[in-house]
LUMFIDO-675897 format. One record per residue (C-alpha): residue number from 1; residue in one letter; x, y, z. Coordinates in Angstrom, 2 decimals, padded with zeros to 5 digits. Example, Ala and Ser with C-alpha at 12.3 -4.5 7.8 and 13.67 -1.06 7.14 Angstrom:
2
  pos  code        x        y        z
    1     A   012.30  -004.50   007.80
    2     S   013.67  -001.06   007.14
This chain:
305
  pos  code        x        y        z
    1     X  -002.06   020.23  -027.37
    2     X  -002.28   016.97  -025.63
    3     X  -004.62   017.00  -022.31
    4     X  -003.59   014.90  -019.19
    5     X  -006.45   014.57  -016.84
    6     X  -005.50   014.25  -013.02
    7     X  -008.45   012.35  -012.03
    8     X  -006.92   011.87  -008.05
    9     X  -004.91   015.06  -008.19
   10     X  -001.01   015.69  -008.88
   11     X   001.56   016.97  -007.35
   12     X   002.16   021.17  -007.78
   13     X   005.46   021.33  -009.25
   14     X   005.07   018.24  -011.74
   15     X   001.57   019.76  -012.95
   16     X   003.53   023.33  -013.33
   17     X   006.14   020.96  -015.45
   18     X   003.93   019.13  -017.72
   19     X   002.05   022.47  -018.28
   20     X   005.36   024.38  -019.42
   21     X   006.39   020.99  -021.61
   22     X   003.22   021.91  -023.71
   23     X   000.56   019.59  -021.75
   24     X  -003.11   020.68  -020.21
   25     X  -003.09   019.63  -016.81
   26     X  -007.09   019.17  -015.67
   27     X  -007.11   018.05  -012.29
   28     X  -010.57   017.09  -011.26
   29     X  -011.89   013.50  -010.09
   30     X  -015.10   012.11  -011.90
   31     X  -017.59   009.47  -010.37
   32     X  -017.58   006.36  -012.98
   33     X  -020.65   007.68  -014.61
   34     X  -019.12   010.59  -015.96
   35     X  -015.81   009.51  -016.44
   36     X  -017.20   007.30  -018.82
   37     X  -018.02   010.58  -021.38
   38     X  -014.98   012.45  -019.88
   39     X  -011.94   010.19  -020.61
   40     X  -013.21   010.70  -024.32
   41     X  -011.60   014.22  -023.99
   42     X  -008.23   012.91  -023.08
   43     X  -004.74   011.70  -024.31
   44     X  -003.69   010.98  -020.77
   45     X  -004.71   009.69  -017.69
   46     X  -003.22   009.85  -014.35
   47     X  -005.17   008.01  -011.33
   48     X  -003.84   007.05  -007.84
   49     X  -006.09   004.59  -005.76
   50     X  -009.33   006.30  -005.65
   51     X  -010.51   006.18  -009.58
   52     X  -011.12   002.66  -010.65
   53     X  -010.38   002.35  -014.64
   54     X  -012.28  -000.99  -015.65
   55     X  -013.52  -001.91  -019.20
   56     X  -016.62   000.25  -019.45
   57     X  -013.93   003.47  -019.26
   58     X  -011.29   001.80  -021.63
   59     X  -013.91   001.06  -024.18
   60     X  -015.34   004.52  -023.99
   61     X  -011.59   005.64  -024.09
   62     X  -011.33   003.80  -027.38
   63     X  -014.34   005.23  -028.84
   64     X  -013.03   008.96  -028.19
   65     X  -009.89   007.72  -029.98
   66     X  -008.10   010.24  -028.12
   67     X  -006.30   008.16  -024.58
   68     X  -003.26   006.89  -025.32
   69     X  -001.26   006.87  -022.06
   70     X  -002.53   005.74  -018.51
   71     X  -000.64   006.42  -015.22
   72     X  -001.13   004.69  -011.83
   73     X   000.71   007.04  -009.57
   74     X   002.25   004.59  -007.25
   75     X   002.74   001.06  -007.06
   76     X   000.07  -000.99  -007.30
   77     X  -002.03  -001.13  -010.58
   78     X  -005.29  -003.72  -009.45
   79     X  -007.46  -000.63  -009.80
   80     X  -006.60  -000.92  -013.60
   81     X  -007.86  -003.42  -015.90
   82     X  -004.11  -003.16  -017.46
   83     X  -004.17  -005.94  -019.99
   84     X  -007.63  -004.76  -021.10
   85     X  -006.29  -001.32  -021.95
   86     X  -002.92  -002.71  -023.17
   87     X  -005.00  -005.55  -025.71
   88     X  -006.79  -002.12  -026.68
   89     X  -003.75  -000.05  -027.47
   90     X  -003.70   001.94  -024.35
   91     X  -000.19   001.97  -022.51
   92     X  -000.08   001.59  -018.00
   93     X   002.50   003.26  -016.51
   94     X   003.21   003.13  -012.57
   95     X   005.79   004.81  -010.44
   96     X   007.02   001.87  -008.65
   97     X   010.17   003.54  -007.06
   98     X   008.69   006.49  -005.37
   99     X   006.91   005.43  -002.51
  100     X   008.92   002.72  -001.20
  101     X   010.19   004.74   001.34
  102     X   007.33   006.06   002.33
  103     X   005.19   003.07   002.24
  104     X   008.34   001.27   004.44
  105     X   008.62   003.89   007.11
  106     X   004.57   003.83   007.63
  107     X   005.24   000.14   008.34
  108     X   007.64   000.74   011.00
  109     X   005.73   003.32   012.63
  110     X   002.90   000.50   013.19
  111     X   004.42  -002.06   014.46
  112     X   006.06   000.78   017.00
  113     X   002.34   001.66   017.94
  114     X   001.14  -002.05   018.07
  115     X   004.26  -002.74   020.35
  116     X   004.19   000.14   022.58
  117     X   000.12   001.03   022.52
  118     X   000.90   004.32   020.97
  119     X  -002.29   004.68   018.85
  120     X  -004.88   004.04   022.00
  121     X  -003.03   005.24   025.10
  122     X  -002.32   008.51   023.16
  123     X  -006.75   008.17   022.79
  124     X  -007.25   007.48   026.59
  125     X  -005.13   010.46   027.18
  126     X  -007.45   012.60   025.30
  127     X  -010.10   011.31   027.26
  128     X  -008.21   012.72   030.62
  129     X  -007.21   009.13   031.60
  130     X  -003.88   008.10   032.82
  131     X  -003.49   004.75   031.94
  132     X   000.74   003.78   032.42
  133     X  -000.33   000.56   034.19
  134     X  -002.15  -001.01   031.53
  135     X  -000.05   000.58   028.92
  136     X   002.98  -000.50   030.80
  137     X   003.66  -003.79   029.50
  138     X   004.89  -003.00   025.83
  139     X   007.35  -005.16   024.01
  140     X   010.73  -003.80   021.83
  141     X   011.45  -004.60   017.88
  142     X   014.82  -005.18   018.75
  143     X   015.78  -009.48   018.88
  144     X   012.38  -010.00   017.51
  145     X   011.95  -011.64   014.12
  146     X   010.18  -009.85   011.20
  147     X   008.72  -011.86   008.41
  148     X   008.20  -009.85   005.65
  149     X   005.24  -011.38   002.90
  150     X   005.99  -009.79  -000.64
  151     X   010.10  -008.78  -000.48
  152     X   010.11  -006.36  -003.64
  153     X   011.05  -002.79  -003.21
  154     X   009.13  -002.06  -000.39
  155     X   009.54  -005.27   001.49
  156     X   013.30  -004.58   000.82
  157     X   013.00  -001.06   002.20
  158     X   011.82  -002.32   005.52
  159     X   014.03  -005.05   006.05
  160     X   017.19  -002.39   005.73
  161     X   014.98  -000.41   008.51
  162     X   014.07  -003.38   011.13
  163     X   017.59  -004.59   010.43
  164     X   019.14  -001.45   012.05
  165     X   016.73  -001.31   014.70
  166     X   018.87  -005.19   015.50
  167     X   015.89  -007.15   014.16
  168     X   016.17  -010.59   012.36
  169     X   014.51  -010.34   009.29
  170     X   012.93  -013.29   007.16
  171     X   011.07  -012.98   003.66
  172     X   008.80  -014.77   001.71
  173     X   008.58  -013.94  -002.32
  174     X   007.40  -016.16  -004.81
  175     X   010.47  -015.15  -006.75
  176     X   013.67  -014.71  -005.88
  177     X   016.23  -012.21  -006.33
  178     X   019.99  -013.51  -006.83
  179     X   022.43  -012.29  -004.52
  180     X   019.38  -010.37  -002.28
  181     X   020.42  -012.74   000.82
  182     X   024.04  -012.37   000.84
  183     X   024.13  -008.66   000.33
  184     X   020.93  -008.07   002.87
  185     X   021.69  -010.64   005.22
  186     X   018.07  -011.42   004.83
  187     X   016.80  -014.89   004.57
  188     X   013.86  -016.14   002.40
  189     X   011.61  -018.80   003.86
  190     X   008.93  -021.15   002.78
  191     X   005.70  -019.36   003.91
  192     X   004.72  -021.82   006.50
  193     X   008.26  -020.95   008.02
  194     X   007.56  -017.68   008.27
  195     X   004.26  -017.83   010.05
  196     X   005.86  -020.25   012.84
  197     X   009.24  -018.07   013.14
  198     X   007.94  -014.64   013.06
  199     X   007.21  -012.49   016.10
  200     X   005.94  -009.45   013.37
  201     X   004.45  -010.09   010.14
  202     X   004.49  -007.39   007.30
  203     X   002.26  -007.95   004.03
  204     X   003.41  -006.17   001.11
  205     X   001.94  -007.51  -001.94
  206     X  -000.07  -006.88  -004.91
  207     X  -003.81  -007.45  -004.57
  208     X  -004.44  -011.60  -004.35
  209     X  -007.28  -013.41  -006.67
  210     X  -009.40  -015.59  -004.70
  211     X  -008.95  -016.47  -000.84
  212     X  -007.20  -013.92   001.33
  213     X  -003.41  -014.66   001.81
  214     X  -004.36  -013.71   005.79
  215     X  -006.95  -015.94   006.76
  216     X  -007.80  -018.18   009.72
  217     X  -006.19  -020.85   007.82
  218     X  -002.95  -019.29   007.93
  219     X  -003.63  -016.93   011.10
  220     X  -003.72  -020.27   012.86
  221     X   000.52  -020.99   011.78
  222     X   001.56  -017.93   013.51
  223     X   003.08  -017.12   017.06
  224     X   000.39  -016.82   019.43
  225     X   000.95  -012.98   020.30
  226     X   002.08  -011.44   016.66
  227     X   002.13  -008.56   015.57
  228     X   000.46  -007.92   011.69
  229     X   000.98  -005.24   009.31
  230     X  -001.10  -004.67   006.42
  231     X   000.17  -001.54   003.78
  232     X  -000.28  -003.19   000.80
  233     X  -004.26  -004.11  -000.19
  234     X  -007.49  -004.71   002.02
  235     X  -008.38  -007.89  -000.03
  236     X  -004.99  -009.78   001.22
  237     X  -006.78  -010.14   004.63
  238     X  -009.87  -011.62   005.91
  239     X  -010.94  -008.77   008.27
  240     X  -013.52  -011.07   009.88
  241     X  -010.80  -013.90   010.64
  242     X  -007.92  -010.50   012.46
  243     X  -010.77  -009.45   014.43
  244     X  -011.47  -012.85   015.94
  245     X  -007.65  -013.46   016.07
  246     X  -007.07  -009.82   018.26
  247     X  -009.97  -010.68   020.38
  248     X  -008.85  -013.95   020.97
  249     X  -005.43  -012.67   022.00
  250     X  -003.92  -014.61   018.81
  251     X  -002.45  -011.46   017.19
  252     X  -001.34  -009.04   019.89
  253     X  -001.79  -005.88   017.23
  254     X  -002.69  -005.48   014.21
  255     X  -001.68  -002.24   012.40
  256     X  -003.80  -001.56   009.05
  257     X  -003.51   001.05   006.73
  258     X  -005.38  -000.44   004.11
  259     X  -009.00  -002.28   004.09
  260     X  -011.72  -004.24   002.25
  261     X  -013.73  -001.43   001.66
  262     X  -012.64   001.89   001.90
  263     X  -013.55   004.00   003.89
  264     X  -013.98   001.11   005.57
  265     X  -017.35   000.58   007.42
  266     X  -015.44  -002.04   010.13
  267     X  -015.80  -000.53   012.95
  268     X  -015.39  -003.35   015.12
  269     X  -011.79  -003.64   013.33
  270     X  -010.57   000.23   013.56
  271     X  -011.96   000.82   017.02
  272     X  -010.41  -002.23   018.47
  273     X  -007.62  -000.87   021.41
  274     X  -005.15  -003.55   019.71
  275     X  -005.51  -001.67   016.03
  276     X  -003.36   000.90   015.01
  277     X  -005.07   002.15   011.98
  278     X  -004.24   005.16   009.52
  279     X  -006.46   006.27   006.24
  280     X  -004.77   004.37   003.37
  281     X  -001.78   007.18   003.72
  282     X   001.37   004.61   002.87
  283     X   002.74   007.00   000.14
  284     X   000.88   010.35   001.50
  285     X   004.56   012.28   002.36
  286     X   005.65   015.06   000.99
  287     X   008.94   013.54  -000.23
  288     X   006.87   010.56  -001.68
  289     X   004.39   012.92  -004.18
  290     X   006.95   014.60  -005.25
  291     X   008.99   011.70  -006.67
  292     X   005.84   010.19  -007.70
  293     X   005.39   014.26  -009.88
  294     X   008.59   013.34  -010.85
  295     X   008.00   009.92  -012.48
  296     X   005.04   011.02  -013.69
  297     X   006.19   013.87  -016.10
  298     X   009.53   011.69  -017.09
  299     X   007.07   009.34  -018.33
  300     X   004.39   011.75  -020.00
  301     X   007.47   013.20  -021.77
  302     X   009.60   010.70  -022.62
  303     X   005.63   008.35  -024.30
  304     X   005.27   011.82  -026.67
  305     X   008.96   012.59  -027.30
């Protein structure tokens, strides 16, 4: 019997399918220093953001001869030394299509709470304050411009969404898709255009090598007043250079989902009354870990079939 080993959890219903396709389902997360031993008992493994699977665990994979198969549920794989594993035999799988949506809509919802003050007047109100004056000057999405950083399936996603809510929409990729502009109506733009045109910024790329893609450098080329979005990775933005940009009135709001270390210790950053700021949830919905279960047995069973 072949033994798939959850180490961040999986979905209910795609663990009850791998188990009645013939697979062991272990579902149980391992610091690094016993994963090390563990992943020796293992054909596959399935991680989502919180287990890290460097060299040290592929090499101790490849002693146990056993892992054949690993699994990022979700988009990104930077928490997987992929060509590592691949150069040792070991195959990485991701579920790129399953928490677009998700990821998208979490988007939206903060740069409605970094436009409206959602995240800290809901706070003062807890507090017994009644704040409407100094809540009370909120701007609307609509005949603003987003710029979206990083315009693959998720960047795609929100376009469609700040398109119907009658934004104009701009994207930077470092490739293009043919035909994407026509049929989107969506325009891509040097970066440097983007920063100067765009009232909202939305990062959604993989993890960046070297210098943060959000810097002061590049802080500096944007719209005094912006709005930022980060739900992609906490290394794409020097936290240091958005906090000095929010306090300095720079970037009107800055809604972060993701951080430099997480749980982040910045809390200069996620107590600021400017940040809307959510636990690295962008693919946390219901709908979202169950596509992601999905994926996940279609490609367990279709690598041993």
């Amino acid at each position: 019997m072949y033994r798939i080993l959850a180490s961040d959890g999986i979905e209910s219903a795609a663990a009850a399918a791998l188990e009645k396709a013939g697979f062991e389902v272990v579902q149980q997360f391992y610091p690094p220093e016993e994963l090390v031993e563990k992943v020796k008992e293992f054909d596959v493994l399935v991680v989502r953001s919180a287990t890290k699977v460097r060299a040290p665990i592929i090499d101790a994979a490849v002693e146990g001869g056993r892992l054949k198969l690993i699994i990022r549920g979700g988009v990104g794989v930077d928490n997987i030394d992929v060509e590592y594993a691949e150069s040792k035999g070991i195959k990485v799988r991701n579920t790129p299509k399953a928490s677009s949506e998700s990821v998208a809509e979490l988007a939206m919802a903060h740069m409605f709470a970094c436009s409206r003050f959602i995240s800290v007047a809901g706070h003062t109100m807890r507090e017994g304050k009644w704040e409407k004056k100094a809540y009370g000057k909120g701007i609307e999405l609509c005949g603003k411009t987003l710029g979206i950083i990083g315009f693959g399936r998720i960047g795609q996603k929100l376009g469609a969404m700040a398109k119907a809510m009658g934004m104009t929409v701009i994207a930077f990729d470092i490739f293009h898709i043919p035909g994407i502009e026509e049929q989107m109506g969506i325009k891509y733009v040097e970066m440097d255009e983007l920063f100067a045109q765009a009232d909202f910024i939305s990062l959604h790329t993989p993890a960046i090598d070297g210098k943060p893609l959000i810097c002061a450098e590049n802080i500096a080329k944007m719209k005094d007043g912006v709005v930022f979005i980060n739900t992609s990775r906490g290394n794409n933005v020097d936290e240091c250079a958005l906090l000095e940009a929010l306090n300095s009135g720079k970037v009107r709001g800055a809604g972060l989902d993701v951080f430099e270390s997480e749980p982040t210790p910045n809390c200069d950053l996620y107590n600021h009354p400017n940040v809307s700021c959510t636990p690295h949830i962008g693919a946390a919905t219901v709908e979202a870990q169950k596509r992601i279960g999905a994926e996940i047995v279609d490609i367990v069973t279709g690598f041993f079939n």
